[in-house]
C-alpha positions as CSV (number, residue, x, y, z in Angstrom):
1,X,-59.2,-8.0,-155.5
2,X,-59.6,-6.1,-152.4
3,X,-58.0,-9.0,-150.1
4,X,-55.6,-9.2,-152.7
5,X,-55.0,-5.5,-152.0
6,X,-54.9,-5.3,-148.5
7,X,-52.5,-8.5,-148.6
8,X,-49.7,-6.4,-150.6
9,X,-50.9,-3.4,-148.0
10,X,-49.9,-5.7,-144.7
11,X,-46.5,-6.7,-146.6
12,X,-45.5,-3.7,-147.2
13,X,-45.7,-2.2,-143.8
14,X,-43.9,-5.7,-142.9
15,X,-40.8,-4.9,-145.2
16,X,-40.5,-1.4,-143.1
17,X,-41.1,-3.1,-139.6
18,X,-44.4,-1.5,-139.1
19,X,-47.5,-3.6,-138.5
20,X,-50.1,-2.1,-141.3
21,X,-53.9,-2.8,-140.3
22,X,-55.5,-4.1,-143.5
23,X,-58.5,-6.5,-142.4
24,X,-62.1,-6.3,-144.1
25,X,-63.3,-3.8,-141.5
26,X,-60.2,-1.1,-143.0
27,X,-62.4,2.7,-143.4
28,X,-62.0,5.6,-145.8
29,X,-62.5,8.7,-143.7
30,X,-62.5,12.0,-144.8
31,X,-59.4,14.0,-145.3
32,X,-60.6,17.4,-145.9
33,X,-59.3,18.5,-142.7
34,X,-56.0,17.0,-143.2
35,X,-56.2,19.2,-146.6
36,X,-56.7,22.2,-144.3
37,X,-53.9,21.6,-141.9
38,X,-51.7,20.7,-144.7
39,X,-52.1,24.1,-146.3
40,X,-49.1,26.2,-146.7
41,X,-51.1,28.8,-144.8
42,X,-51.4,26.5,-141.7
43,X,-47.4,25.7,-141.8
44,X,-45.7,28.7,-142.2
45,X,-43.3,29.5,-140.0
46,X,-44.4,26.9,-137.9
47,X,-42.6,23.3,-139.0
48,X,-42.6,20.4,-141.7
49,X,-45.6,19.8,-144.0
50,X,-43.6,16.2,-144.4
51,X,-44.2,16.1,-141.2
52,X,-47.4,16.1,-140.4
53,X,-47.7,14.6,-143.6
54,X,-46.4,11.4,-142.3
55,X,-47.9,11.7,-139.1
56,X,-51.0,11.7,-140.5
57,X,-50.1,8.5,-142.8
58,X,-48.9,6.9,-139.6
59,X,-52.4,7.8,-138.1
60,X,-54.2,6.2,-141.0
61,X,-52.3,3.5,-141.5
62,X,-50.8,2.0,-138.6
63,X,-52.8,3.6,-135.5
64,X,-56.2,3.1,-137.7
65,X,-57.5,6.6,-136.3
66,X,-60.2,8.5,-137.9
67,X,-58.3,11.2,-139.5
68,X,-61.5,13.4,-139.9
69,X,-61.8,13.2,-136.4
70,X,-60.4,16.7,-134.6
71,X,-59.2,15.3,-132.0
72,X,-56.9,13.0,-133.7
73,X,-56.1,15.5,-136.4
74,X,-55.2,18.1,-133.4
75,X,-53.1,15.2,-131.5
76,X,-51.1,14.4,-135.2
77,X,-50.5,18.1,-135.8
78,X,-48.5,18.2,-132.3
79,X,-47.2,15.2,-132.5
80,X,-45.9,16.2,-136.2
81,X,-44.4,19.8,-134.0
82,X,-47.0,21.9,-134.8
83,X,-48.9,24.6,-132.6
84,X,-52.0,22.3,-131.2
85,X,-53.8,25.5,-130.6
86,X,-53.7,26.9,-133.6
87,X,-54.6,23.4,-135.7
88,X,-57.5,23.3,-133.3
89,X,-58.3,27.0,-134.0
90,X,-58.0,26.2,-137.8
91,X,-60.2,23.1,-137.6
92,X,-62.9,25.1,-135.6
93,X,-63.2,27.9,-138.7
94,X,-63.2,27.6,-142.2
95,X,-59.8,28.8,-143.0
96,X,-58.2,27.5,-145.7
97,X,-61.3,25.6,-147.3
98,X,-61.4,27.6,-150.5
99,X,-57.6,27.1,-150.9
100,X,-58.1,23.6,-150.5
101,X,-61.1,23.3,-152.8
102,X,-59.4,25.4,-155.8
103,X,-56.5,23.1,-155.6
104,X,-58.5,20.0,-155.3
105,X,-60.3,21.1,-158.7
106,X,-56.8,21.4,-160.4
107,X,-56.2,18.5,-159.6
108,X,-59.4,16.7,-161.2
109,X,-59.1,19.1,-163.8
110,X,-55.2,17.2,-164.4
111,X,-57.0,13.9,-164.4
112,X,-56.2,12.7,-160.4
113,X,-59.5,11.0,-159.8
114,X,-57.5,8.3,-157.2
115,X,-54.4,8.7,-154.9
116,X,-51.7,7.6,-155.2
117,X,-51.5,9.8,-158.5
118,X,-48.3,10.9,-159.8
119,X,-47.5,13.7,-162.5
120,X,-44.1,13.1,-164.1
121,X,-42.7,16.1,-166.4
122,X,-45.8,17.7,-165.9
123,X,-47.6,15.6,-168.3
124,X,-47.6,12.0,-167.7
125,X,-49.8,10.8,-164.8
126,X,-49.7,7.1,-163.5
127,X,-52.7,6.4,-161.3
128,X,-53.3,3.9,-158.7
129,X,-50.9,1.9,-157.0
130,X,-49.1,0.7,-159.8
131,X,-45.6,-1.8,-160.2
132,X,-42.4,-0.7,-160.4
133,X,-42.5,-1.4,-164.2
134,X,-45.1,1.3,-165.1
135,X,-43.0,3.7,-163.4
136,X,-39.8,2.7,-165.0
137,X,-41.9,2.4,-168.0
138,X,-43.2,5.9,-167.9
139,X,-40.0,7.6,-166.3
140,X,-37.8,6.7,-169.6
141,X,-40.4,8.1,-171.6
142,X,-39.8,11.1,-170.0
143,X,-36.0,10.9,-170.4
144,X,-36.6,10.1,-174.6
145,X,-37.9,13.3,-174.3
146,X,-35.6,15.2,-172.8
């Protein structure tokens, strides 16, 4: 299942022109950090969360960088528009790791236990990566409902 996965992985970034690295030696790293820079505390007044949202993606993804890495998180957060100073000065405290943590535990508490995760109407969640159908599936169940 997981060449299976990282086959649909390197096809999709083929449909968008971008070359997606998916190979057996692929690595989770962890995003806490990201969560950190992401905050809303981080952003204010200072750009897009989409962003460095999809910088960070981009980092992931395509560039296959270690996202927990500072350096690479400080580099994405500039290239994203961002003051590099500050995400560095962020990254260097604990600044926004409560925030982070109470929101992570929301969203375990909503049943998220895998990304992507989507809520729709505040009550249905569709987990995982899932096909078109389930969406459309669970999108008119919405609109039944009103």
């Amino acid at each position: 299942q997981g060449q299976a996965n990282r086959q649909v992985g390197r096809e999709a970034g083929a449909a968008v022109g971008r070359r997606r690295r998916m190979d057996d030696d692929h690595r989770s790293f962890n995003t806490f950090d990201d969560k950190r820079l992401l905050s809303r505390g981080v952003l204010e007044g200072q750009g897009s969360q989409t962003a460095l949202k999809k910088r960070l993606l981009e980092t992931y993804h395509y560039d296959n960088q270690d996202t927990s890495d500072v350096e690479v998180l400080v580099q994405a957060a500039a290239d994203a528009g961002l003051d590099a100073a500050e995400a560095r000065a962020v990254l260097a405290s604990g600044r926004y790791t409560e925030e982070v943590r109470k929101e992570e535990a929301e969203w375990r508490d909503r049943g998220i236990t895998s990304v992507p995760s989507v809520i729709l109407n505040g009550k249905y969640l569709v987990s995982g990566g899932q096909p078109p159908d389930v969406f459309e599936q669970a999108l008119r169940q919405v609109a039944r409902e009103g």
